[in-house]
C-alpha positions as a LaTeX table, in Angstrom:
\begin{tabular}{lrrr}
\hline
Residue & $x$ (\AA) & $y$ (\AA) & $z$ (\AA) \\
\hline
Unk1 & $-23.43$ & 16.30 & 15.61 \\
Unk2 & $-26.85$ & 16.75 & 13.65 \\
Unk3 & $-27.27$ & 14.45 & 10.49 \\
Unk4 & $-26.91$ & 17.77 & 8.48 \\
Unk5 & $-24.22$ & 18.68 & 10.06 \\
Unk6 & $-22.23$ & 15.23 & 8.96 \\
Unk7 & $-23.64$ & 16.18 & 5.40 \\
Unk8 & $-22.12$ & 19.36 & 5.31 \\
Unk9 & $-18.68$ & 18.94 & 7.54 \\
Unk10 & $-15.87$ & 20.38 & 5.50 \\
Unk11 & $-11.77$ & 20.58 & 6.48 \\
Unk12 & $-10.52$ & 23.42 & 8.49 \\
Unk13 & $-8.96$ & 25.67 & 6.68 \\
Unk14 & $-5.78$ & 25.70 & 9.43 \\
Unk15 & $-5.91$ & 22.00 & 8.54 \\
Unk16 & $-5.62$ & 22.50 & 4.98 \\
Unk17 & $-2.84$ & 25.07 & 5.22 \\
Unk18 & $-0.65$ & 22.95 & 7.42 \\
Unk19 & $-1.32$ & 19.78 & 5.32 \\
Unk20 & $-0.09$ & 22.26 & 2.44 \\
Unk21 & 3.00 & 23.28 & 4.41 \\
Unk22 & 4.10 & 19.90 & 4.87 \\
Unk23 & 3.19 & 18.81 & 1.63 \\
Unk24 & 5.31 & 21.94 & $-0.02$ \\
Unk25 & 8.14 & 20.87 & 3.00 \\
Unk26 & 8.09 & 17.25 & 1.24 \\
Unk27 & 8.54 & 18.57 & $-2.19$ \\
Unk28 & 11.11 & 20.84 & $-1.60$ \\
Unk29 & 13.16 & 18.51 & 0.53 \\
Unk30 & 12.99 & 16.16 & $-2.38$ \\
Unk31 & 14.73 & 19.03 & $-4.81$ \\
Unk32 & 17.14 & 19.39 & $-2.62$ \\
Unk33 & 18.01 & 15.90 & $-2.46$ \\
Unk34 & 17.92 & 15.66 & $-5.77$ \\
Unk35 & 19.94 & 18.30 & $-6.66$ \\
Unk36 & 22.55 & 16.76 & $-4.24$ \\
Unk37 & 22.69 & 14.08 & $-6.16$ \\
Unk38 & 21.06 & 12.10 & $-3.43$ \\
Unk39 & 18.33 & 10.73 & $-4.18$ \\
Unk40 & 17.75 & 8.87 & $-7.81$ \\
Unk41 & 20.81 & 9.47 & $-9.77$ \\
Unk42 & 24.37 & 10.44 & $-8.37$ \\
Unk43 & 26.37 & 12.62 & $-9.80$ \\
Unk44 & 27.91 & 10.95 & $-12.98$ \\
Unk45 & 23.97 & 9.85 & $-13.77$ \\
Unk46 & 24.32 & 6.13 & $-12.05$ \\
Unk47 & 21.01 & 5.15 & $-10.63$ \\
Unk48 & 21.37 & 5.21 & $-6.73$ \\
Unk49 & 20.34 & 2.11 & $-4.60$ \\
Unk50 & 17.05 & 2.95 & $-4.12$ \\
Unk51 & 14.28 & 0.14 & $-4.41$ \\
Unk52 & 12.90 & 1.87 & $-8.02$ \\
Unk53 & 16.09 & $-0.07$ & $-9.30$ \\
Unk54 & 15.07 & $-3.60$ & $-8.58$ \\
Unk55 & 11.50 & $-2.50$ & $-11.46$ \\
Unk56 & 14.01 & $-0.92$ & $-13.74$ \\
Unk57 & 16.53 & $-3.57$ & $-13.85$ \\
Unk58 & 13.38 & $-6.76$ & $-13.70$ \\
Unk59 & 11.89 & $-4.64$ & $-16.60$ \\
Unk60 & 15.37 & $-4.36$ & $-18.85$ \\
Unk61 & 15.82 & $-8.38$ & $-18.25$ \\
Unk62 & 11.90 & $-8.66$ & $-19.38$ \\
Unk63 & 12.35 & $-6.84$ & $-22.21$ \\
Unk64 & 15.65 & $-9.01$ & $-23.03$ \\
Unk65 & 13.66 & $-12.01$ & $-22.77$ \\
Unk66 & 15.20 & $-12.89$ & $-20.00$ \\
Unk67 & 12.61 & $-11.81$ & $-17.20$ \\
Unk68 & 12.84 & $-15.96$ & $-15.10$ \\
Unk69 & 16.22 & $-14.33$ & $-14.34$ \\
Unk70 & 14.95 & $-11.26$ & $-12.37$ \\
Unk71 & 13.92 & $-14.11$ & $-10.03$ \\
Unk72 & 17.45 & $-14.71$ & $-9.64$ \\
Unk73 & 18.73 & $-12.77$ & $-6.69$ \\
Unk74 & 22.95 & $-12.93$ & $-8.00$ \\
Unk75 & 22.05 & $-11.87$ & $-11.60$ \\
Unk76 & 19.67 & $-8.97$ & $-10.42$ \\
Unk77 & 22.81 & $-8.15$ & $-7.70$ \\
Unk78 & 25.42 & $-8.32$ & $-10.72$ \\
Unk79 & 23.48 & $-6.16$ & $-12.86$ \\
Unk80 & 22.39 & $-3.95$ & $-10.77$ \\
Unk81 & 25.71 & $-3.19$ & $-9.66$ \\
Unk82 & 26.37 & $-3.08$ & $-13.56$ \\
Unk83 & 24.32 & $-0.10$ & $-13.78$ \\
Unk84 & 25.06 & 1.52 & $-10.76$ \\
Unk85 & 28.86 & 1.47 & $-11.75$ \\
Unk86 & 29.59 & $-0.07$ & $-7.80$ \\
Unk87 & 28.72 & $-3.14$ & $-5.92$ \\
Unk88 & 26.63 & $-1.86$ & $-2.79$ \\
Unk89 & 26.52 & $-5.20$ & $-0.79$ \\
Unk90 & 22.74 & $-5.67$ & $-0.70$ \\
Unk91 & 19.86 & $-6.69$ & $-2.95$ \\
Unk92 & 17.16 & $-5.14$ & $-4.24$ \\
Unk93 & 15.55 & $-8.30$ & $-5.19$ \\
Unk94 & 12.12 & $-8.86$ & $-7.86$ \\
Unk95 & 9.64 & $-9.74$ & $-5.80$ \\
Unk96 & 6.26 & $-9.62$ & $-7.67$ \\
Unk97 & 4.42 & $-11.61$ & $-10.24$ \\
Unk98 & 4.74 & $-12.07$ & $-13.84$ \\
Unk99 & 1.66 & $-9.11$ & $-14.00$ \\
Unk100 & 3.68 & $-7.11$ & $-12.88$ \\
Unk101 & 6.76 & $-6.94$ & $-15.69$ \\
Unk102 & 4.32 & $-5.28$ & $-18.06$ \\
Unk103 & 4.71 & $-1.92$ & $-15.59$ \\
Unk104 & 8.34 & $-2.47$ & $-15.29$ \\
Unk105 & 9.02 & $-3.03$ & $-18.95$ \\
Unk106 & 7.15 & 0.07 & $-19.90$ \\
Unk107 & 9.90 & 1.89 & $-17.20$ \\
Unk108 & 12.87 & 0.16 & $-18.51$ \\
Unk109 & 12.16 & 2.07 & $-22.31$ \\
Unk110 & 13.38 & 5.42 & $-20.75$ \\
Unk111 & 15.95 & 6.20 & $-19.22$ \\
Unk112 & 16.26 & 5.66 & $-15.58$ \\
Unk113 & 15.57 & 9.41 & $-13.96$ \\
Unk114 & 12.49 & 10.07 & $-15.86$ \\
Unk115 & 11.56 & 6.65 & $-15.46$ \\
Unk116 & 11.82 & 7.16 & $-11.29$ \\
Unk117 & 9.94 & 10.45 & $-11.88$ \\
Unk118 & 7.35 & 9.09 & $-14.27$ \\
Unk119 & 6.43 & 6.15 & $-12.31$ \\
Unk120 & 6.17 & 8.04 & $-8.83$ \\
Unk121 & 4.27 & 11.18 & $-10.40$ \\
Unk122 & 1.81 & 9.35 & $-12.10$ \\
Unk123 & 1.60 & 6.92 & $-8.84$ \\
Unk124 & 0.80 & 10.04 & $-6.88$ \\
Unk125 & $-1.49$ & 11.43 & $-8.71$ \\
Unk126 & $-3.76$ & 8.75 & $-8.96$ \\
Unk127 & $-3.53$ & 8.00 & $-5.40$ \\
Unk128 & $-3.89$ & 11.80 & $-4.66$ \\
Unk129 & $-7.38$ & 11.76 & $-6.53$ \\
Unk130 & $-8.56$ & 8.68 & $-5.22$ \\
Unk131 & $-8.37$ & 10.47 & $-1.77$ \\
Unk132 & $-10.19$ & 13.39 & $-3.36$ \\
Unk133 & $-12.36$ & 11.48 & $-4.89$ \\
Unk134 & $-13.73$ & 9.13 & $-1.75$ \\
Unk135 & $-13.68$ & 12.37 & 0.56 \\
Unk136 & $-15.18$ & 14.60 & $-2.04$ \\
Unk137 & $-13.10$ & 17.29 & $-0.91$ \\
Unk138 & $-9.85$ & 18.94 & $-2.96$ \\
Unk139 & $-8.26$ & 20.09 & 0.35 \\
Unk140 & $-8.35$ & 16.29 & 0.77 \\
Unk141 & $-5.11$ & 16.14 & $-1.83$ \\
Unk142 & $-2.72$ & 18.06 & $-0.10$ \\
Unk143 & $-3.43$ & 15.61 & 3.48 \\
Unk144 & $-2.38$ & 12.67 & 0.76 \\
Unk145 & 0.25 & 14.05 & $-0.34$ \\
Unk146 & 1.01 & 15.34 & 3.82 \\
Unk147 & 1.19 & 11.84 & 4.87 \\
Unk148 & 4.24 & 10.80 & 6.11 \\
Unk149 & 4.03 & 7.60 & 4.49 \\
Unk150 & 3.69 & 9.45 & 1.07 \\
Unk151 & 7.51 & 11.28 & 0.85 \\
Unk152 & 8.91 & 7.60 & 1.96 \\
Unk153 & 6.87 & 6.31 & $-0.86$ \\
Unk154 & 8.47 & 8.74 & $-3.10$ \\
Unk155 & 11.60 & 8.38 & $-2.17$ \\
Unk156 & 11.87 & 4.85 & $-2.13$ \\
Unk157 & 10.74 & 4.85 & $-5.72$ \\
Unk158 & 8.09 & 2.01 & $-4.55$ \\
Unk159 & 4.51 & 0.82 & $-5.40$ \\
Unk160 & 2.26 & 2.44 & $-1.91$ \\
Unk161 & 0.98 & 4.57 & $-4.08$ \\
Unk162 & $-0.50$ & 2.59 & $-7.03$ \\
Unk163 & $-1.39$ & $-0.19$ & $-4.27$ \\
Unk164 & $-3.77$ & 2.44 & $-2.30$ \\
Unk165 & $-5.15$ & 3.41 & $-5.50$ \\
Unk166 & $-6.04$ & 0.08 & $-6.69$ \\
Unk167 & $-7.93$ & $-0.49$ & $-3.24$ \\
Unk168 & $-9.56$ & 2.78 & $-3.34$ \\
Unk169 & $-10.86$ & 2.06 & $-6.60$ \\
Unk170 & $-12.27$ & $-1.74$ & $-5.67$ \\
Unk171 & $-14.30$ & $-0.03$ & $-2.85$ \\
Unk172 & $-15.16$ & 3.41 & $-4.56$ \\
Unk173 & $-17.09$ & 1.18 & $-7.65$ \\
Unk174 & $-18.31$ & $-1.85$ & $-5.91$ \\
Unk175 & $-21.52$ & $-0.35$ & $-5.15$ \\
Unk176 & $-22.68$ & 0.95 & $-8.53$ \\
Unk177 & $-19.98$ & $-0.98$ & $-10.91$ \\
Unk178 & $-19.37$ & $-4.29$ & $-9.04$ \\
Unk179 & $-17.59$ & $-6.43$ & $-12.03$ \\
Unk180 & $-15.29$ & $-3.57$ & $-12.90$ \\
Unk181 & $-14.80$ & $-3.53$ & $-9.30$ \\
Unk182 & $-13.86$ & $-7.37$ & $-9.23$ \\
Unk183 & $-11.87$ & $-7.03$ & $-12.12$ \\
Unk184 & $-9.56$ & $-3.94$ & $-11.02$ \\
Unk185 & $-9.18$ & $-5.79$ & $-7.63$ \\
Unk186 & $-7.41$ & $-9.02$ & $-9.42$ \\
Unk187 & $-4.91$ & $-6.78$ & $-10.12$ \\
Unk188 & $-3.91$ & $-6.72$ & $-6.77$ \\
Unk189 & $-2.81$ & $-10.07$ & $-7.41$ \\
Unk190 & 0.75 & $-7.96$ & $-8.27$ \\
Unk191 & 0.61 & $-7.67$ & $-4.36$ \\
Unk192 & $-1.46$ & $-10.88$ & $-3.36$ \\
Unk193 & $-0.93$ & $-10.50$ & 0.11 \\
Unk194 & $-2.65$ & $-7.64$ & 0.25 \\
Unk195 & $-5.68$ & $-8.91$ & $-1.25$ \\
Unk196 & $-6.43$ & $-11.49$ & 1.60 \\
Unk197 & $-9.49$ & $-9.90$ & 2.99 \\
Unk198 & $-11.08$ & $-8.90$ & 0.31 \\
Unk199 & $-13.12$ & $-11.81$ & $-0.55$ \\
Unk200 & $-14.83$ & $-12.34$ & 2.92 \\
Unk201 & $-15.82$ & $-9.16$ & 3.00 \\
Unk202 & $-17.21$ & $-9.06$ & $-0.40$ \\
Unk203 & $-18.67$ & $-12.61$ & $-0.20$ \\
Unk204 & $-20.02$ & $-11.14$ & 3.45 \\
Unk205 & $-21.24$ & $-8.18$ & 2.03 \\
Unk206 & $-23.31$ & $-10.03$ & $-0.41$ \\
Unk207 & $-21.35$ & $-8.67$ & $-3.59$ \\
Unk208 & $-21.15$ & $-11.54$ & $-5.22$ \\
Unk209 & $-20.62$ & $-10.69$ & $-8.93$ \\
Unk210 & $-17.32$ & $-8.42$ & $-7.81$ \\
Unk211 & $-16.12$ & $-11.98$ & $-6.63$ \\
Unk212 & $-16.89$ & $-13.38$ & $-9.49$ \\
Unk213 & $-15.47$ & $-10.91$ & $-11.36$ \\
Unk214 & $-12.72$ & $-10.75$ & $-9.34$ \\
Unk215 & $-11.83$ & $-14.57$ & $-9.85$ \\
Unk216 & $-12.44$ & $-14.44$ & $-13.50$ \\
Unk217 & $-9.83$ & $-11.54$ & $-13.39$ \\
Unk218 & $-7.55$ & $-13.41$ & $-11.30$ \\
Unk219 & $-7.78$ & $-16.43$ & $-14.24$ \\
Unk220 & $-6.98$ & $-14.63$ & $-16.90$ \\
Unk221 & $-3.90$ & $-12.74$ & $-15.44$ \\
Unk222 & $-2.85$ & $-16.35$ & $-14.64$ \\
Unk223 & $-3.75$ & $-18.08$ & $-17.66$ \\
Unk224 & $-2.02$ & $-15.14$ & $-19.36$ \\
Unk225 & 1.52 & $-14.97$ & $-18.05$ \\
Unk226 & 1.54 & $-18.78$ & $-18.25$ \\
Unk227 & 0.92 & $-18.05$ & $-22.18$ \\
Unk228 & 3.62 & $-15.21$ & $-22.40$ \\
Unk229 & 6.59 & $-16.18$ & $-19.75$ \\
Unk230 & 5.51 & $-19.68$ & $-18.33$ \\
Unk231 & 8.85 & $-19.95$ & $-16.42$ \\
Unk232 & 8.64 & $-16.57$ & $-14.88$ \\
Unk233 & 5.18 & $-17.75$ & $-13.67$ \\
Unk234 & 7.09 & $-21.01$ & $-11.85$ \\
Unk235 & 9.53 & $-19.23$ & $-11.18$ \\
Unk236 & 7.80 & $-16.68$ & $-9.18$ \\
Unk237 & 6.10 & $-19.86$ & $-7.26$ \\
Unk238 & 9.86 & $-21.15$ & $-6.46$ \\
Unk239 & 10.81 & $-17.65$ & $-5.17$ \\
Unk240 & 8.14 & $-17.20$ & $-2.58$ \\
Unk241 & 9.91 & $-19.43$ & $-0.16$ \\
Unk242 & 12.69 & $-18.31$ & $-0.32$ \\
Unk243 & 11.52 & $-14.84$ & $-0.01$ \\
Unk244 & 9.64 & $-15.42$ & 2.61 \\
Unk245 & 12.77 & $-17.03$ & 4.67 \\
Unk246 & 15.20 & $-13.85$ & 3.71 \\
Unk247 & 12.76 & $-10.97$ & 4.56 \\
Unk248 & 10.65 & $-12.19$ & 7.87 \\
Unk249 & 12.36 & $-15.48$ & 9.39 \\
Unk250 & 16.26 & $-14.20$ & 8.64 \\
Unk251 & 15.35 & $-10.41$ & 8.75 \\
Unk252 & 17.64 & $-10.02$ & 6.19 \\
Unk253 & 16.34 & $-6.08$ & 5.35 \\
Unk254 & 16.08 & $-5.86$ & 9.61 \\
Unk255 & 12.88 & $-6.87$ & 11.62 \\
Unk256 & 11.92 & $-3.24$ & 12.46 \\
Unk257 & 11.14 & $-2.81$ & 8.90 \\
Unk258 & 8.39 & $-4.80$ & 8.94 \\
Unk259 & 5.45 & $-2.50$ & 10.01 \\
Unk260 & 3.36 & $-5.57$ & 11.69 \\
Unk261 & 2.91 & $-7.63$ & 14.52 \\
Unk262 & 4.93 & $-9.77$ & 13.39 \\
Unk263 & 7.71 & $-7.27$ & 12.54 \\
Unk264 & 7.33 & $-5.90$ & 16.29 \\
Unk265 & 7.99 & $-8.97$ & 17.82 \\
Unk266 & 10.78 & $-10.17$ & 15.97 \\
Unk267 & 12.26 & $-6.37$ & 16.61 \\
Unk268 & 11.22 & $-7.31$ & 20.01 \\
Unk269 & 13.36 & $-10.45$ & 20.11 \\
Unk270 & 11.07 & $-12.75$ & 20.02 \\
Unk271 & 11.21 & $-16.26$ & 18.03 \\
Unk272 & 9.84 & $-16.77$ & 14.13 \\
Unk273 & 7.40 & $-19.41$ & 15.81 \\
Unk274 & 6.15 & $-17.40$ & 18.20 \\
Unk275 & 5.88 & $-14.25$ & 16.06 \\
Unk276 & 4.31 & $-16.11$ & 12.95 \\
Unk277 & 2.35 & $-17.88$ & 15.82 \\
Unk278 & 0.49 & $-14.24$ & 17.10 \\
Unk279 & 0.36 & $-12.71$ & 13.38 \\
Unk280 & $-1.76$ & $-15.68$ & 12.38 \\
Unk281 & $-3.80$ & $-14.91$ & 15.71 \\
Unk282 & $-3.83$ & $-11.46$ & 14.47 \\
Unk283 & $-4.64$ & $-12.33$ & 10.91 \\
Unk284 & $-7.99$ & $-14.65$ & 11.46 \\
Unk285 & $-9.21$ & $-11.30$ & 14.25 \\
Unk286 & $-8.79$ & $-9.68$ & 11.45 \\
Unk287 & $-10.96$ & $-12.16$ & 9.26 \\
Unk288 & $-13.75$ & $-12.05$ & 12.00 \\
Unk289 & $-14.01$ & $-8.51$ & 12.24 \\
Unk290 & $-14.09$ & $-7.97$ & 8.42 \\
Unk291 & $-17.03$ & $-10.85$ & 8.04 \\
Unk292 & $-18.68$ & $-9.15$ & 11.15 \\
Unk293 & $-18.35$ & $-5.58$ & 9.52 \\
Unk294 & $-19.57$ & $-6.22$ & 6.37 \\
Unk295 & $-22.49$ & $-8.73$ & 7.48 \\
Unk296 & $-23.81$ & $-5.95$ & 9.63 \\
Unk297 & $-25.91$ & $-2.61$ & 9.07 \\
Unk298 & $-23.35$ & $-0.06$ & 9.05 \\
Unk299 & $-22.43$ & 2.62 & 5.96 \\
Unk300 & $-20.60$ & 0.75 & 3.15 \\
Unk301 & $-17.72$ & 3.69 & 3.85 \\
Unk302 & $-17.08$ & 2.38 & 7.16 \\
Unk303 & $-17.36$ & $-1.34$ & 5.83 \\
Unk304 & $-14.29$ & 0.34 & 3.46 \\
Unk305 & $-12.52$ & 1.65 & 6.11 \\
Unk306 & $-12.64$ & $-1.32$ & 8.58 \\
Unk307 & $-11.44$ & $-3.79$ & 5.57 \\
Unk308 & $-8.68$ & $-1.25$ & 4.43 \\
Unk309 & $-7.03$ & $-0.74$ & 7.56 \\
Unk310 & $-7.54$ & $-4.95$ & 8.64 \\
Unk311 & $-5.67$ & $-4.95$ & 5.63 \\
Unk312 & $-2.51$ & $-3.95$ & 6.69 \\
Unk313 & $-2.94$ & $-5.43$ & 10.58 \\
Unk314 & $-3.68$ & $-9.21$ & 8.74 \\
Unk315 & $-0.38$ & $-9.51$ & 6.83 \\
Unk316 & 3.38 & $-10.17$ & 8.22 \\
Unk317 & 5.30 & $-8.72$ & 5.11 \\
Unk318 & 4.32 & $-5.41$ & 5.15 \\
Unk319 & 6.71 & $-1.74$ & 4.35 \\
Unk320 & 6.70 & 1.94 & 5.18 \\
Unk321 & 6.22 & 2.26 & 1.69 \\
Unk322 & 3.02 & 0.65 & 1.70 \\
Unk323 & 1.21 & 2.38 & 4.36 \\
Unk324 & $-0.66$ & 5.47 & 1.66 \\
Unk325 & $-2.99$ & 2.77 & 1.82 \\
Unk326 & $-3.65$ & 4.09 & 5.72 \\
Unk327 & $-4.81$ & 7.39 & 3.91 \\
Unk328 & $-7.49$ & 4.99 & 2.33 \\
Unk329 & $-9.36$ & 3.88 & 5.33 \\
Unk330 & $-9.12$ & 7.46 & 7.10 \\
Unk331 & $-10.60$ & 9.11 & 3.50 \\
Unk332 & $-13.11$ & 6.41 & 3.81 \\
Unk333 & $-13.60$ & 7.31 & 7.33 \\
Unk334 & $-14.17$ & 10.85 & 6.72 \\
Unk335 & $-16.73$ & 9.84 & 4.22 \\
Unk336 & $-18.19$ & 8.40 & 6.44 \\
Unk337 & $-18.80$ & 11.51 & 8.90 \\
Unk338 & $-16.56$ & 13.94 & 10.45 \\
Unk339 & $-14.35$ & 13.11 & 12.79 \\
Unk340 & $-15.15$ & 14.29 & 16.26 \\
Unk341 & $-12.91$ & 15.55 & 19.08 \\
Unk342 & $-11.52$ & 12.62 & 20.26 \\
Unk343 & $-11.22$ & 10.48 & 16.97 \\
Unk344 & $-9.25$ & 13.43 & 15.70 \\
Unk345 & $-6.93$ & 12.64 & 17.91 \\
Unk346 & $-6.45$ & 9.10 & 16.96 \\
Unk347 & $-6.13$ & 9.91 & 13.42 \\
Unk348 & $-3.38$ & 12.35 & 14.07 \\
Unk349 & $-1.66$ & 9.92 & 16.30 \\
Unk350 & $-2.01$ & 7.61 & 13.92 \\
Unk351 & 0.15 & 10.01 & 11.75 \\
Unk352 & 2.68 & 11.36 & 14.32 \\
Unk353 & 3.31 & 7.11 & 14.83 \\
Unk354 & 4.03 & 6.78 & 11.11 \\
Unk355 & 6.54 & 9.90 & 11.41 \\
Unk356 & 8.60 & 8.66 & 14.37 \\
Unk357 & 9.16 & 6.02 & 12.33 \\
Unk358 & 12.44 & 8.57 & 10.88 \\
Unk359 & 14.20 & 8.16 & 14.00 \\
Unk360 & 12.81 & 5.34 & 16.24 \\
Unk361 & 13.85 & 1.58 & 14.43 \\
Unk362 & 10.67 & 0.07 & 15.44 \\
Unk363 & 7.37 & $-1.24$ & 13.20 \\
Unk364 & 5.65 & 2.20 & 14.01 \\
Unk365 & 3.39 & 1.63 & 11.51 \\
Unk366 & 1.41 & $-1.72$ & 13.07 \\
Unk367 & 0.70 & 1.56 & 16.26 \\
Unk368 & $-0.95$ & 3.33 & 13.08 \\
Unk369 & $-3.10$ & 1.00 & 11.97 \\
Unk370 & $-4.31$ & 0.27 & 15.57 \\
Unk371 & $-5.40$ & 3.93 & 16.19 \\
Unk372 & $-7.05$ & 4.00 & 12.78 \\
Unk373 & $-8.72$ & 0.78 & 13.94 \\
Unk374 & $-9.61$ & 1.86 & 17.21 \\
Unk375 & $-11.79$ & 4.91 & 15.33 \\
Unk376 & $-13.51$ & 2.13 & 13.05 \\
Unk377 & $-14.66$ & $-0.07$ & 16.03 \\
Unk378 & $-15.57$ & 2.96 & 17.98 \\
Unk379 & $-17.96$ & 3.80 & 15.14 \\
Unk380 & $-19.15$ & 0.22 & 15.28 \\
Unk381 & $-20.31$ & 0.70 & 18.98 \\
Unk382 & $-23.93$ & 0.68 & 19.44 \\
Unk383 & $-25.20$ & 4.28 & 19.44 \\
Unk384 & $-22.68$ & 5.60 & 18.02 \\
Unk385 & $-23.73$ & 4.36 & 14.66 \\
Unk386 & $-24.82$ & 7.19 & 11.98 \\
Unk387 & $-26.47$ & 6.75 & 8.61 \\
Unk388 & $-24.51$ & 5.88 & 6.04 \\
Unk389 & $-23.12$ & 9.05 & 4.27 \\
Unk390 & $-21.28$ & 6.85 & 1.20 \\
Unk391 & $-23.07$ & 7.61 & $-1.89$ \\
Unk392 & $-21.90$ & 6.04 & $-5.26$ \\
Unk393 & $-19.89$ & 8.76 & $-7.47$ \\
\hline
\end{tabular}
């Protein structure tokens, strides 16, 4: 393919229309639900156990000065089974730094419903035009919203969306707006393990006022929920253990859940040693290849795709729900050039992986982020290099 021709690529329009389709299938499938009383409210209004429930009921308990006690996994159970109107059995536990109350406050003013649709419209839509936005193409929305990982997203109620927007953002502004770059990505701090990556690769990459920027962000989120809630902010530091011990070494939501290596081998029946043993394995690849990406002369959208998608493989706790940030490193991809024959068929594997998930109990997702990887380091081969097609917007 000629350099022009990378310029100048553009979707198929078969592609767009059955990325529509799907899309449209999504949305409709979610009305139904809905009007089954199946997904967000039942049928006398109750809030269904969905994990939207665990930010509205952390956000009332904020607002009721009593946010340390979202931290608290039998008061969130008892009042969430309070609101509800039935005990379900499970918990959908608070899980995120103090940061993060001032989102789930602002949901807990309205009443649940619109506060479910609110929070995952708005999440969508920003995600939705970060996609359009690195791609620079408006068929590129309806392949967001396509994703499979996008209608679990939705109907989980959860934070995918708002996480993949955050990273697009980072990487779409470090170029030509580095310190608002550093400073959006300390918000990831509501999602630190995410984050992990991102300053070898921008220390690496020689962006060195985004990490500053970044850690002066970081500061002041600390320094400020200190100031406003200091026991939530301990509390939070308590919790991680704890956490930690519930969701990967007792599997308490199930091992298949967790879309990573770690996940796989647990799912696998393998031992927490072992498994935390290879993720960490996993995790420092993952550190190499970043610092070797970003050190070398390749086109800062493939340096975006690489760390996106290294993202996901370096981190044991990872969801379903968090995998729109996938879309992220194949947008940046695409950027990047078009995809050719063969890398189209990763990508869409990549995709058809993520969908099995529906019936197969297995961390489908970790397969995902492989094929997606396996296009980066393709890319990275030599001769197969192109010029760099990412161009500050």
């Amino acid at each position: 393919m000629t350099g022009q021709a990378i310029a100048t690529a553009r979707f198929q329009p078969l592609a767009v229309a059955i990325a529509g389709g799907v899309a449209f299938g999504y949305a409709a499938f979610l009305v139904q639900m809905f009007l089954a009383h199946h997904w967000i409210a039942d049928a006398a209004g109750h809030p269904l156990a969905a994990d939207f429930l665990s930010f509205w009921s952390a956000g009332f308990l904020a607002s009721s000065g009593k946010a340390v006690m979202a931290y608290d996994w039998a008061t969130m159970h008892r009042l969430q089974a309070a609101m509800m109107g039935h005990d379900v059995g499970g918990y959908l536990g608070w899980a995120y730094p103090p940061l993060f109350f001032c989102v789930a406050m602002l949901l807990a003013a309205m009443a649940y419903a619109p506060a479910f649709l609110l929070w995952v419209g708005a999440t969508l839509l920003l995600y939705a035009l970060a996609i359009v936005r690195i791609t620079r193409e408006r068929g590129a929305l309806l392949f967001a919203c396509a994703a499979p990982a996008a209608l679990a997203c939705a109907m989980a109620g959860q934070n995918g969306f708002a996480s993949a927007a955050l990273i697009a953002i980072v990487l779409l502004e470090l170029e030509t707006r580095p310190l608002l770059a550093g400073l959006i990505l300390g918000l990831l701090t509501y999602k630190p393990h995410l984050g992990l990556l991102f300053p070898a690769a921008l220390i690496c990459g020689g962006h060195g006022r985004a990490v500053l920027a970044a850690a002066v962000s970081v500061a002041a989120i600390l320094l400020l929920s200190w100031l406003l809630a200091p026991d939530s902010l301990a509390a939070f530091f308590a919790h991680l253990g704890g956490m930690s011990d519930n969701f990967l070494s007792k599997g308490s939501a199930g091992f298949f859940k967790q879309q990573s290596l770690y996940g796989l081998m647990r799912t696998l029946g393998l031992g927490d040693h072992l498994a935390f043993g290879a993720q960490a394995a996993l995790s420092g690849a993952m550190l190499i290849f970043v610092a070797r990406l970003w050190r070398g002369e390749y086109s800062a959208a493939l340096k975006a795709a690489g760390l996106t998608v290294a993202t996901l493989l370096a981190t044991p706790y990872l969801y379903y729900y968090d995998f729109p940030i996938l879309s992220v490193a194949i947008a940046f991809l695409w950027r990047d050039r078009a995809f050719q024959r063969d890398e189209s068929l990763l990508i869409i594997g990549s995709q058809l992986a993520m969908a099995s998930f529906m019936v197969l109990n297995a961390p489908m997702g970790f397969l995902a982020s492989l094929l997606v990887l396996a296009v980066v380091g393709r890319r990275m081969l030599p001769g197969l290099k192109t010029a760099p097609q990412y161009r500050p917007v």
